[in-house]
Biopython code that builds the backbone (N, CA, C, O; Angstrom):
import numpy as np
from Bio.PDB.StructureBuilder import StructureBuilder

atoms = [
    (1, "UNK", "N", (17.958, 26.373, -5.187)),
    (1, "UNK", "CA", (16.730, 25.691, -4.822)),
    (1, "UNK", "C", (16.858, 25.129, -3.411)),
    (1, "UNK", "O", (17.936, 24.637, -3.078)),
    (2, "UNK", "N", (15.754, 25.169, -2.491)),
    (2, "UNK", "CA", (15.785, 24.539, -1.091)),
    (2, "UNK", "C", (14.695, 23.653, -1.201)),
    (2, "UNK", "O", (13.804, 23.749, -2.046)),
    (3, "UNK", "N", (14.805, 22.574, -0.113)),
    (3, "UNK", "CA", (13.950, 21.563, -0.220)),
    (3, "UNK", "C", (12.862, 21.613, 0.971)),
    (3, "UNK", "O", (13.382, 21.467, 2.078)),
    (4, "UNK", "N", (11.471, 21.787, 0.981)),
    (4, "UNK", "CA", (10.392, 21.881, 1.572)),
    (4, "UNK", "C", (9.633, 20.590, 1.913)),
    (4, "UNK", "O", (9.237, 19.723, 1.134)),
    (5, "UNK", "N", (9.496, 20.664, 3.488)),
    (5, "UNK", "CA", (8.529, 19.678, 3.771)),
    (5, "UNK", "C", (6.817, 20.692, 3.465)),
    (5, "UNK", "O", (6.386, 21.839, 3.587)),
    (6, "UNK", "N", (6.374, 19.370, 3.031)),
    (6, "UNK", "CA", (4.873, 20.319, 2.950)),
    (6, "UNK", "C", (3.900, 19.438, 4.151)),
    (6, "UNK", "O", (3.583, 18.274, 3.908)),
    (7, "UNK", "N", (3.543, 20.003, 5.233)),
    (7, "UNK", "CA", (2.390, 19.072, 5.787)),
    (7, "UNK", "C", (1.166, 19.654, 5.856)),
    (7, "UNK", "O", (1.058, 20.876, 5.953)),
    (8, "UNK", "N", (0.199, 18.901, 5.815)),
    (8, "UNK", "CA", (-1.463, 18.873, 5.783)),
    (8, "UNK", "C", (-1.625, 18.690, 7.535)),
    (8, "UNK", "O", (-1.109, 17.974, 8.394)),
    (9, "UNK", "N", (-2.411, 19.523, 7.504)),
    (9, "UNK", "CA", (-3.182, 19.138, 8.999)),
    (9, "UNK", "C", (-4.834, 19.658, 8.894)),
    (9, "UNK", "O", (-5.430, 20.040, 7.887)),
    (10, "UNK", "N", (-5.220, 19.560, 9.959)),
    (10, "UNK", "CA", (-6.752, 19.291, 10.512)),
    (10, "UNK", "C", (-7.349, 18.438, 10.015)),
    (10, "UNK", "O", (-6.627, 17.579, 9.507)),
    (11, "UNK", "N", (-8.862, 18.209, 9.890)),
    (11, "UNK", "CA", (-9.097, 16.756, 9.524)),
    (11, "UNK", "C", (-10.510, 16.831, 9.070)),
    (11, "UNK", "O", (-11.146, 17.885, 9.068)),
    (12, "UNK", "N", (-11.099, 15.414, 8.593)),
    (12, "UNK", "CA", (-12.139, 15.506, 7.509)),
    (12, "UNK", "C", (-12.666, 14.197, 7.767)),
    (12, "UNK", "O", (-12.300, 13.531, 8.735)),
    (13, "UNK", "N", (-13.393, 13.865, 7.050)),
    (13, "UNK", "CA", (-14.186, 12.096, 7.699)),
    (13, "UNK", "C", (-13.217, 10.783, 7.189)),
    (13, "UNK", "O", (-13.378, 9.650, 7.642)),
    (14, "UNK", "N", (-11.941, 11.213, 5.930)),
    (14, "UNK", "CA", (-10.933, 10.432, 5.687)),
    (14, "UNK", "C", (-9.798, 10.710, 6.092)),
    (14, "UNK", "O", (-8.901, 10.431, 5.296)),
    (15, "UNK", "N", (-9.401, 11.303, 7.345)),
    (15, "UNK", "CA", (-8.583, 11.353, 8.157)),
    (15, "UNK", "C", (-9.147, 11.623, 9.610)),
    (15, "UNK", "O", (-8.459, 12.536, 10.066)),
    (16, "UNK", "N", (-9.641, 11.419, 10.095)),
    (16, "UNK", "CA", (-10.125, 11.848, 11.476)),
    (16, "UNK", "C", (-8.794, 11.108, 12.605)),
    (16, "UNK", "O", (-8.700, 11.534, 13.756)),
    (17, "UNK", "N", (-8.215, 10.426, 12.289)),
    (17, "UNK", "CA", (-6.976, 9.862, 13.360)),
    (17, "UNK", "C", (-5.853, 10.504, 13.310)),
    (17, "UNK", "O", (-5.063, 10.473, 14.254)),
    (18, "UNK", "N", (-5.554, 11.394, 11.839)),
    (18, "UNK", "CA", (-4.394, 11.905, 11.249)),
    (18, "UNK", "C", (-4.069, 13.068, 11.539)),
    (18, "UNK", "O", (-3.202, 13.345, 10.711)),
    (19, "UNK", "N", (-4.324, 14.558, 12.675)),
    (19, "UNK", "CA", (-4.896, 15.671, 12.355)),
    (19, "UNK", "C", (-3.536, 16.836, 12.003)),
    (19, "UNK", "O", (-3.610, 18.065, 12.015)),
    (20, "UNK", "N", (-2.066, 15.788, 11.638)),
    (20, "UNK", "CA", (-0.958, 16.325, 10.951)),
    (20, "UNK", "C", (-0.689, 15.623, 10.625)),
    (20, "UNK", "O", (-0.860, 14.557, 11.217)),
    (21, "UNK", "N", (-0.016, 15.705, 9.340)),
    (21, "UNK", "CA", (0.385, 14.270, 8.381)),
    (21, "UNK", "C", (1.927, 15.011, 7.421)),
    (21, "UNK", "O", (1.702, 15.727, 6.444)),
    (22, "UNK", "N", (2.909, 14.815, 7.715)),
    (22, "UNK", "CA", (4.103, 15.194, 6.385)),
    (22, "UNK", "C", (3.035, 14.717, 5.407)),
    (22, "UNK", "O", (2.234, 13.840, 5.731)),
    (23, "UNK", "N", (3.030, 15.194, 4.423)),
    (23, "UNK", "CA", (2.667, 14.662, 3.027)),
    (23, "UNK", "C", (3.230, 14.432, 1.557)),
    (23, "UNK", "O", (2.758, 13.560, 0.827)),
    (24, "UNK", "N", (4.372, 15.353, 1.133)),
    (24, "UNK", "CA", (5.364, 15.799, 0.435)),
    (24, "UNK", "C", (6.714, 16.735, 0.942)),
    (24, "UNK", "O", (6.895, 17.497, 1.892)),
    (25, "UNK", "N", (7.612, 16.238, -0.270)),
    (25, "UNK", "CA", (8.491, 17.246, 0.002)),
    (25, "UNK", "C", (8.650, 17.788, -1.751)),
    (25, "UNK", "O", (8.451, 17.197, -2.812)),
    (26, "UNK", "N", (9.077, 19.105, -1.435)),
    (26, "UNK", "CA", (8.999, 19.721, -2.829)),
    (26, "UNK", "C", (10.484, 20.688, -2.764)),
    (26, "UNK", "O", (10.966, 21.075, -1.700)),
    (27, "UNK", "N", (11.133, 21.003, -4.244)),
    (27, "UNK", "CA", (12.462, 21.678, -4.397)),
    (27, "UNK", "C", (11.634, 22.896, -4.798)),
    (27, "UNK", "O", (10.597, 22.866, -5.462)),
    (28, "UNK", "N", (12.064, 23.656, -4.446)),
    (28, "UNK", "CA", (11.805, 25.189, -5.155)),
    (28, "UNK", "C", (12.181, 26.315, -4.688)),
    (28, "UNK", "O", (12.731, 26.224, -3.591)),
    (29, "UNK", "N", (12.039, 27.920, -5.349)),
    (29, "UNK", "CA", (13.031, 29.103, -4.956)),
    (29, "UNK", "C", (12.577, 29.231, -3.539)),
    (29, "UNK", "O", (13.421, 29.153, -2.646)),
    (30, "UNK", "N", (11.355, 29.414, -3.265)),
    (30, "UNK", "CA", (10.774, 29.794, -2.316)),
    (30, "UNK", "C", (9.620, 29.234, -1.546)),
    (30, "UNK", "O", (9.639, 28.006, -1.632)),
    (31, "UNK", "N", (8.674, 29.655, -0.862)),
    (31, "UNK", "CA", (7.732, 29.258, -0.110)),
    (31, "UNK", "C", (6.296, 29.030, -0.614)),
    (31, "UNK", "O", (5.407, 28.293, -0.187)),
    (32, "UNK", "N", (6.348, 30.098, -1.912)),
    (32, "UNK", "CA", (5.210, 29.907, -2.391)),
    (32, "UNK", "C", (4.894, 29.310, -3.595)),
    (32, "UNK", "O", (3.789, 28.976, -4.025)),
    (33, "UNK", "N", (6.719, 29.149, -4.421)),
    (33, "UNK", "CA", (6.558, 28.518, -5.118)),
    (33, "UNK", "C", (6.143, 27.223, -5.163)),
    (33, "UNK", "O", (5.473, 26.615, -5.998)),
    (34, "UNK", "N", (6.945, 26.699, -3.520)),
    (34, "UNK", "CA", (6.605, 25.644, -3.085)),
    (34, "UNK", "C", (5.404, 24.633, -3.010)),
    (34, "UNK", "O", (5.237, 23.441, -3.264)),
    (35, "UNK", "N", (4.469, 25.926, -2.429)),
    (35, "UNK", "CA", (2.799, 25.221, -2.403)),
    (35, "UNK", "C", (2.126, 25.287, -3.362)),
    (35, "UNK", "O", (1.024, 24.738, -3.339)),
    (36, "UNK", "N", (2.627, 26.073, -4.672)),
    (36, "UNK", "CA", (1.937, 26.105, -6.387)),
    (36, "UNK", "C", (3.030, 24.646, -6.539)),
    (36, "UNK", "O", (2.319, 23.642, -6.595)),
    (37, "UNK", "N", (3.849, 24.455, -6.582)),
    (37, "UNK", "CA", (4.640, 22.721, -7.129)),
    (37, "UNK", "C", (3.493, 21.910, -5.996)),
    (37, "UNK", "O", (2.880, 21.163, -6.759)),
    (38, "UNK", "N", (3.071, 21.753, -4.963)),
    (38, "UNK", "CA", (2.839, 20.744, -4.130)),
    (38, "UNK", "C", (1.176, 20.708, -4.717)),
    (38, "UNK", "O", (0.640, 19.603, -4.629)),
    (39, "UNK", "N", (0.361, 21.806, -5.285)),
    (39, "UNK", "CA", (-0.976, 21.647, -5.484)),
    (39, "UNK", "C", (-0.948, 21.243, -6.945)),
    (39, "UNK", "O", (-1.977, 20.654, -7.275)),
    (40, "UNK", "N", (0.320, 21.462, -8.316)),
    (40, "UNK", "CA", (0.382, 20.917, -9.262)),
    (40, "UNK", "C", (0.947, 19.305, -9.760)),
    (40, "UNK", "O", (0.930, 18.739, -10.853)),
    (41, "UNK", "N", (1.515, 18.832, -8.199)),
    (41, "UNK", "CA", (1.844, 17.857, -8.109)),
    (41, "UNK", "C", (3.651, 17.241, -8.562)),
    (41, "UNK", "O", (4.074, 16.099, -8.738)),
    (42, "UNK", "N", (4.222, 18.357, -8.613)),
    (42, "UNK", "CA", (5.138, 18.178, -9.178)),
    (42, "UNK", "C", (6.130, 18.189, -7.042)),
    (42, "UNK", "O", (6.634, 19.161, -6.478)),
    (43, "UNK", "N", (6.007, 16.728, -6.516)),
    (43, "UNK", "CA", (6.464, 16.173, -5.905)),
    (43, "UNK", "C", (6.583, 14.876, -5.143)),
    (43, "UNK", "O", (5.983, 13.842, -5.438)),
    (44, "UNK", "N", (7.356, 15.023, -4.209)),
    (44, "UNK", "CA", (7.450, 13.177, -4.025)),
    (44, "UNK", "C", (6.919, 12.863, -2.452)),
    (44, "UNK", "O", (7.600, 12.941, -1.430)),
    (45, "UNK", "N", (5.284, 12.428, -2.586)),
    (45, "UNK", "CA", (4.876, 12.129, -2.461)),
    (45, "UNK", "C", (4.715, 11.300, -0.938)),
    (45, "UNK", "O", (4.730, 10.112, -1.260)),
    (46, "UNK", "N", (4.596, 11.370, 0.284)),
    (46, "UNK", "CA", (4.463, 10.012, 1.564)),
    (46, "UNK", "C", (4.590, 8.618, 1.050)),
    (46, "UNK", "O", (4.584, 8.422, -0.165)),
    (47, "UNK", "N", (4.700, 7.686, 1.860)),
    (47, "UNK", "CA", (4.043, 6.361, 1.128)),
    (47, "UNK", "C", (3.250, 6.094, 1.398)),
    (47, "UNK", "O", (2.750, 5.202, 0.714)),
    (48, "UNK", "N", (2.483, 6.578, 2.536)),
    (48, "UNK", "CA", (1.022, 6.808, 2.788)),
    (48, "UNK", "C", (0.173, 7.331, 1.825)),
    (48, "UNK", "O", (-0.713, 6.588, 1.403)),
    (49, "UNK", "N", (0.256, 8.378, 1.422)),
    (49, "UNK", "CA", (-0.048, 8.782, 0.190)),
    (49, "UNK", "C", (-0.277, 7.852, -1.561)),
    (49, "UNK", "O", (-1.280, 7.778, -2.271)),
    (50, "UNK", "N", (0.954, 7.344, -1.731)),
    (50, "UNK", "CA", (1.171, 6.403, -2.414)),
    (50, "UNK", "C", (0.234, 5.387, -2.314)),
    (50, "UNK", "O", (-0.424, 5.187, -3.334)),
    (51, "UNK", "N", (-0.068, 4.478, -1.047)),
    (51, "UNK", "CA", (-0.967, 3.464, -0.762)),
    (51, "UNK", "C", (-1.638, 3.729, -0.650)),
    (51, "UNK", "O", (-2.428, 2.785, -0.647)),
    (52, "UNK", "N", (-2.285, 4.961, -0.445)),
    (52, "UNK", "CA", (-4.293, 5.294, -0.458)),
    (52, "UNK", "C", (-4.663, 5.930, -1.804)),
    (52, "UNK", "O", (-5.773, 6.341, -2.144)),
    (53, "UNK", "N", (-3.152, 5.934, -2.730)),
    (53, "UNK", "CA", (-3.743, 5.949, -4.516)),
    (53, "UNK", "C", (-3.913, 7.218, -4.755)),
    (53, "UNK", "O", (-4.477, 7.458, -5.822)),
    (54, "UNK", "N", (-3.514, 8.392, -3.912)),
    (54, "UNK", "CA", (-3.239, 9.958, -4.354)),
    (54, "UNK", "C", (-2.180, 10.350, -5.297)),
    (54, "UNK", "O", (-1.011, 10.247, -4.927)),
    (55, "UNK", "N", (-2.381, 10.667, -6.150)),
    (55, "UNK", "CA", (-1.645, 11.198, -7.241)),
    (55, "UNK", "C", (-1.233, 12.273, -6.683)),
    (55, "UNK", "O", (-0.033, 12.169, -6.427)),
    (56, "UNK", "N", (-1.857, 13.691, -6.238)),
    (56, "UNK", "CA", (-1.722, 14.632, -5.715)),
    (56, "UNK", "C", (-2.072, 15.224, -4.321)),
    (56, "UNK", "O", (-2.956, 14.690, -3.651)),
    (57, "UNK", "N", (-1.532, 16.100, -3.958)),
    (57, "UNK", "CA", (-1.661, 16.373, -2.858)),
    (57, "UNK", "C", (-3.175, 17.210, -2.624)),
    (57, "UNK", "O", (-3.249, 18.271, -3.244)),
    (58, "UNK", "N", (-4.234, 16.875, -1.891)),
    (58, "UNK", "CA", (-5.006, 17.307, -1.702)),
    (58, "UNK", "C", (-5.228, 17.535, -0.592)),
    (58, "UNK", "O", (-4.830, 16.833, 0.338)),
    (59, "UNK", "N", (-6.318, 19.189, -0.408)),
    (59, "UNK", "CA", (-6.353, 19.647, 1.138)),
    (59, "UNK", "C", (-8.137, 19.631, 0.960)),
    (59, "UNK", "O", (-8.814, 19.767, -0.060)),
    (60, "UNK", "N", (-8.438, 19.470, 1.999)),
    (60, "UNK", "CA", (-9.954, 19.043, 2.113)),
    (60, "UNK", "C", (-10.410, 20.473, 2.844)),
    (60, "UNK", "O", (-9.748, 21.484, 3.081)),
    (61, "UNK", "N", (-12.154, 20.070, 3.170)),
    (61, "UNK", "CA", (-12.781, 21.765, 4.159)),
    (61, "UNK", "C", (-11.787, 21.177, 5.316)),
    (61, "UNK", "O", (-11.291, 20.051, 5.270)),
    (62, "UNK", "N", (-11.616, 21.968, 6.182)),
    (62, "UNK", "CA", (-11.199, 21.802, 7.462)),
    (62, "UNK", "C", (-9.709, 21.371, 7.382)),
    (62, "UNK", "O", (-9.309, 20.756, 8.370)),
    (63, "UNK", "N", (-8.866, 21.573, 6.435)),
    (63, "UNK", "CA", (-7.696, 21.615, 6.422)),
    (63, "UNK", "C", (-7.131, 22.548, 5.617)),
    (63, "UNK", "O", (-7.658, 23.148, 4.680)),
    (64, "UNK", "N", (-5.545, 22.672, 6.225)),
    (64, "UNK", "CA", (-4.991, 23.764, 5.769)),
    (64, "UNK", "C", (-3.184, 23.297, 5.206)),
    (64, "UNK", "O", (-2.728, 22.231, 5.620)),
    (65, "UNK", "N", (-2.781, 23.716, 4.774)),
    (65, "UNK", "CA", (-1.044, 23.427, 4.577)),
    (65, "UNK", "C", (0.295, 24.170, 5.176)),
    (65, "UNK", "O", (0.480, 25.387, 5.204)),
    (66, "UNK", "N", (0.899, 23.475, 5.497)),
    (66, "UNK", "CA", (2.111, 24.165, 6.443)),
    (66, "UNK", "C", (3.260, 23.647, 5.471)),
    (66, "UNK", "O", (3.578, 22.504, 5.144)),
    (67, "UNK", "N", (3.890, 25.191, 5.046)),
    (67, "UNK", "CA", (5.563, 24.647, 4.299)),
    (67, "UNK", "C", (6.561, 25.477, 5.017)),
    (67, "UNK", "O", (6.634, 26.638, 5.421)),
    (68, "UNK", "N", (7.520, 24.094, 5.011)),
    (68, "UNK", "CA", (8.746, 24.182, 5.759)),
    (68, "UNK", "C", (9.892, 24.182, 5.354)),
    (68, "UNK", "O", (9.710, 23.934, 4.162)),
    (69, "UNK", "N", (10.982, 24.286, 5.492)),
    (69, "UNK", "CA", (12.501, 24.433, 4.714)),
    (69, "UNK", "C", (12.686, 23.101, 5.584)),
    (69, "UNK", "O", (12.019, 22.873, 6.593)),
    (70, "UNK", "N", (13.483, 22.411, 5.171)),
    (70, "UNK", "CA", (14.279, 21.182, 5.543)),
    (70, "UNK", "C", (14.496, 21.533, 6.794)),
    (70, "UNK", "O", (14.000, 20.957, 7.763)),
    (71, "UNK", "N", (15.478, 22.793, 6.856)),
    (71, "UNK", "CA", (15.819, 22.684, 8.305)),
    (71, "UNK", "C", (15.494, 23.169, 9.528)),
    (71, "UNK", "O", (16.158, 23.317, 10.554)),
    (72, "UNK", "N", (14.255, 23.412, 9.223)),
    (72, "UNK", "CA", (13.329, 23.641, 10.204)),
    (72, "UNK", "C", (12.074, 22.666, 10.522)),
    (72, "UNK", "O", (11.140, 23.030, 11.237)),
    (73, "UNK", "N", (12.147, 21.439, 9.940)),
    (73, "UNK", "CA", (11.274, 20.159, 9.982)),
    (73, "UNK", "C", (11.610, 19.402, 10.436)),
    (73, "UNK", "O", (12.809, 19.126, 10.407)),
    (74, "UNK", "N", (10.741, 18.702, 11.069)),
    (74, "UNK", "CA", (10.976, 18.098, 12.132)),
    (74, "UNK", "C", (11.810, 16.738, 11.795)),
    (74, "UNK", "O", (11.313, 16.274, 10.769)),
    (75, "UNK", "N", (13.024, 15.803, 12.311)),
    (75, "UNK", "CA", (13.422, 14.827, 11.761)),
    (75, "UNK", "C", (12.218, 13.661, 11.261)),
    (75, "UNK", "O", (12.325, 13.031, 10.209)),
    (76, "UNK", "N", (11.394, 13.552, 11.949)),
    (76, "UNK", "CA", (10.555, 12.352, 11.839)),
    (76, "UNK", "C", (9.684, 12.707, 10.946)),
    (76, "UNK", "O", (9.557, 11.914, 10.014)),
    (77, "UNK", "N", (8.953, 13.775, 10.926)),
    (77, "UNK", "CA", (8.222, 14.445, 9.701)),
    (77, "UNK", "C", (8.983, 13.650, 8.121)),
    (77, "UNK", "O", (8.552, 12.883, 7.259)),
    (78, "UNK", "N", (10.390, 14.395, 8.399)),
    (78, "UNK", "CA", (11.300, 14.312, 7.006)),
    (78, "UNK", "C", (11.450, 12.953, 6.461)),
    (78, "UNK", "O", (11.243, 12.570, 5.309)),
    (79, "UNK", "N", (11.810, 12.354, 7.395)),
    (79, "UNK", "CA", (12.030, 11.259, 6.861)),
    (79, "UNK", "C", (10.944, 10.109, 6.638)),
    (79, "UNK", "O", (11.216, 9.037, 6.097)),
    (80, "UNK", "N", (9.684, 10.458, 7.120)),
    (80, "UNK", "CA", (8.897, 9.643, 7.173)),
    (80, "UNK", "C", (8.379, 9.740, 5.237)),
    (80, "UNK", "O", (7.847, 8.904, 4.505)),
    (81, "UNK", "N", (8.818, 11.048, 5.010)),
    (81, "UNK", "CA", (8.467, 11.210, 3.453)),
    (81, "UNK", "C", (9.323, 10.719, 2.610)),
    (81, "UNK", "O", (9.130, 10.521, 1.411)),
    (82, "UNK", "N", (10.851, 10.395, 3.583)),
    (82, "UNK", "CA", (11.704, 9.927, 2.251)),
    (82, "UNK", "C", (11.888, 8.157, 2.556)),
    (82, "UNK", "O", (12.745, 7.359, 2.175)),
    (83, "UNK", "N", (11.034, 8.046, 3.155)),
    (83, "UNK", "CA", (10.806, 6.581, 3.418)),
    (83, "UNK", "C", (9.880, 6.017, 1.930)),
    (83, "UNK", "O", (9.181, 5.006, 1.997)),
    (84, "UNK", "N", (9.986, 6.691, 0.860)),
    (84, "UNK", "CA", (9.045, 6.468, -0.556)),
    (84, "UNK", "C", (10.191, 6.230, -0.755)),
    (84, "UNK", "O", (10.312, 5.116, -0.245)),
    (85, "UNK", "N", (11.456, 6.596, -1.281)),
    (85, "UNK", "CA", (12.666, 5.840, -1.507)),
    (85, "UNK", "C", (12.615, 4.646, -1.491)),
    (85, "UNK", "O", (12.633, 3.892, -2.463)),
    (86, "UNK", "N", (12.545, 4.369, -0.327)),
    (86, "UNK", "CA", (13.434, 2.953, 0.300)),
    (86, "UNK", "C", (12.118, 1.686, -0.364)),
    (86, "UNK", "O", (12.316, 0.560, -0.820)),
    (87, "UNK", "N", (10.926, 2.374, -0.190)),
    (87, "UNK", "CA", (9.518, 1.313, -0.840)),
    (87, "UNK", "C", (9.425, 1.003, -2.339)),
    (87, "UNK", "O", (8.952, 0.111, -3.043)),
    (88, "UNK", "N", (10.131, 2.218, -2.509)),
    (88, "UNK", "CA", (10.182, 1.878, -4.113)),
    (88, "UNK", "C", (11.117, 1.048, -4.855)),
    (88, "UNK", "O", (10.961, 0.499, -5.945)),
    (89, "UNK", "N", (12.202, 1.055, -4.004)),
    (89, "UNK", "CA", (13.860, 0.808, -4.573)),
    (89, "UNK", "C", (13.149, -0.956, -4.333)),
    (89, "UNK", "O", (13.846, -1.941, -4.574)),
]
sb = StructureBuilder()
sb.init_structure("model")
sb.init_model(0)
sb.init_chain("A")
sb.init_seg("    ")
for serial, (resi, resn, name, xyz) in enumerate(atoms, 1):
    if name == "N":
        sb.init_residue(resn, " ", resi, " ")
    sb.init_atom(name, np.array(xyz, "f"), 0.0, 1.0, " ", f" {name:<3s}", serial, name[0])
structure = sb.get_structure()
């Protein structure tokens, strides 16, 4: 299993400041399994996310999803998602 950043970009009238956002990170075989776990919700979540009360990851009109392998994501992306850790603990 490899670990995937998933980010959301472009934008909608509840993000218009945001127009890339990390949003999740998800474990899975591959790339596409990846974005079927990230639209069934089976991951962990921004804390951004968390505080605007999303259960799941949702993509709006005018947005699209970008998945990434760990090590090709950007440091600040990554960690800005595993910053749900540290809020929760």
């Amino acid at each position: 299993m490899r670990e995937y950043l998933i980010i959301r970009y472009g934008s909608n009238r509840q993000n218009q400041d945001s127009h890339r956002a990390a949003v999740a990170i998800v474990e899975a075989k591959n790339r596409d399994e990846a974005k079927t776990k990230a639209f069934a919700g089976d991951v962990k979540l921004s804390v951004q996310h968390l505080w605007s009360g999303e259960a799941t990851l949702n993509v709006f009109n005018n947005q699209c999803i970008e998945v990434v392998t760990r090590s090709r994501a950007r440091k600040s992306e990554w960690n800005s998602v595993c910053e749900i850790d540290s809020q929760l603990r």
